[in-house]
FIMI-374749 format. One record per residue (C-alpha): residue in one letter; x, y, z. Coordinates in pm, whole numbers, plus 50000, padded with zeros to 5 digits. Example, Ala and Ser with C-alpha at 12.3 -4.5 7.8 and 13.67 -1.06 7.14 Angstrom:
A512304955050780/S513674989450714/
// end
This chain:
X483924849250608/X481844844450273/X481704869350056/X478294885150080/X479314887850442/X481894913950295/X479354928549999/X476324933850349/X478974949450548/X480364976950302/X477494981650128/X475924994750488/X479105018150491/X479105028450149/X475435033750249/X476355053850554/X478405077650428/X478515108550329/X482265112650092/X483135082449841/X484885051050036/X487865031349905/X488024993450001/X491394985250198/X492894950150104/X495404942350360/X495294901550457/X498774904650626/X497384928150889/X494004912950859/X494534877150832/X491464879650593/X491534885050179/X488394904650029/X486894879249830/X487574890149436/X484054886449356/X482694909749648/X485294935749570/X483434934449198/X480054936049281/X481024963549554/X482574985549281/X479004990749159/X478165008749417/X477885045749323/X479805055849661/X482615030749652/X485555042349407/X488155018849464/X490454996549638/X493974999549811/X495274963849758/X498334954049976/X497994916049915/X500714916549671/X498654892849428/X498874910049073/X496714881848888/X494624891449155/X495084932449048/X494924919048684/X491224900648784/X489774931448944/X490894957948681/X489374938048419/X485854931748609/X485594972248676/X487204986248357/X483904994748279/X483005009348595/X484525048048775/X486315023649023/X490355027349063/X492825005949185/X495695017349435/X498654991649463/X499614994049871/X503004990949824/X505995005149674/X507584969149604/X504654963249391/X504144995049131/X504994984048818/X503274951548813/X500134965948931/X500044993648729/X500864967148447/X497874954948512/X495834984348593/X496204997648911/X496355036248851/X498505048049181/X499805040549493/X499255041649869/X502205036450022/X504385037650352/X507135044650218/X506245075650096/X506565091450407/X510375088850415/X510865083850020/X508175103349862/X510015119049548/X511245082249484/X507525069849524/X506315098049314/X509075096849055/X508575058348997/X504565066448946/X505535092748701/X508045071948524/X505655044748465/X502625065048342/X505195080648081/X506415044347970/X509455050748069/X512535030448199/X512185024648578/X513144985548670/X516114998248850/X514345026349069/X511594999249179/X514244977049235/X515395004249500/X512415005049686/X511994972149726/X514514967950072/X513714998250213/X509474991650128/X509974956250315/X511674972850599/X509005000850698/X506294976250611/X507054935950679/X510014934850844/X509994966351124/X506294976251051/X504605008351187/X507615012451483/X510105011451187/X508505032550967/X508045057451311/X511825054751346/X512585065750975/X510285093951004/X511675108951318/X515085107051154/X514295128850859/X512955154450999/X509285143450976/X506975133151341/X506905096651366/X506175098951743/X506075067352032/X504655029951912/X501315025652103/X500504994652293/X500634964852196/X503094976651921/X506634977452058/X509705000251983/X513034987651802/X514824979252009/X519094985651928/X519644958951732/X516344963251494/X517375001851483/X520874994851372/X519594971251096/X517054990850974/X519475021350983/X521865001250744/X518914994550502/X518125031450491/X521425040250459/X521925017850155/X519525040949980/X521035071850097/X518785080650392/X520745086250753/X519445076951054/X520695078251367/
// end
């Protein structure tokens, strides 16, 4: 898909509607990467102000930040296992899944990084447990983790599948290994 494709299509949105939009990057679940240069031009618009990007890519990040420094147009990393190197290069907060189940952790790695402070080893910690609710069990997994804090995950719906034991036990292992208890 060429990039103007992209640029015509959310512009009509952005057009269309009636609160602010923010662009979602996610070519894992897509199978499709917003073209860097559409993502810039589509930052001018006065009704687009900003992009969750869950690609992973930070010279990507790095390449958008700098096109729309000049512009009221944030970046959101999409993923816990990526915070510091996006914020590095200028992503300004996060999206993530994991903050369902590990929000203070989420929140206290944003605030450590905005105050320049030491926080290698809590992203470090994030990192498994991130992979598991996102790449490795996706949405069923992070349904699982929710229901066993105390939070409503609910049923997978079709096509997405349930763990089944053996995924439950592993991801119950990973969870564990950062002090959350499921059952």
């Amino acid at each position: 898909m060429s990039p103007s494709a992209f640029i015509q299509h959310f512009t009509a949105i952005a057009d269309a509607s009636p609160i602010p939009i923010i662009l979602y990057n996610v070519p894992a679940n897509t199978g499709l990467d917003l073209p860097v240069e559409a993502v810039i031009m589509l930052a001018n618009h006065e009704n687009i102000v900003g992009i969750k990007e869950s690609g992973g890519n930070v010279v990507r990040i790095g390449a958008i930040a700098h096109k729309t420094k000049h512009l009221d147009f944030q970046i959101l990393a999409g993923s816990a296992s990526f915070m510091i190197s996006s914020y590095s290069v200028g992503a300004v907060g996060t999206v993530a899944a994991l903050a369902n189940v590990m929000g203070d952790e989420v929140c206290q790695l944003h605030d450590s990084i905005n105050a320049k402070m030491d926080c290698l080893d809590l992203q470090h910690k994030l990192i498994a447990p991130n992979t598991a609710v996102t790449a490795t069990f996706g949405v069923s997994g992070l349904k699982f983790v929710c229901d066993n804090v105390g939070l409503y995950g609910g049923p997978s719906r079709s096509p997405i599948q349930p763990l089944n034991d053996l995924q439950r036990e592993k991801l119950s292992s990973i969870m564990a290994e950062v002090g959350i208890v499921c059952s």
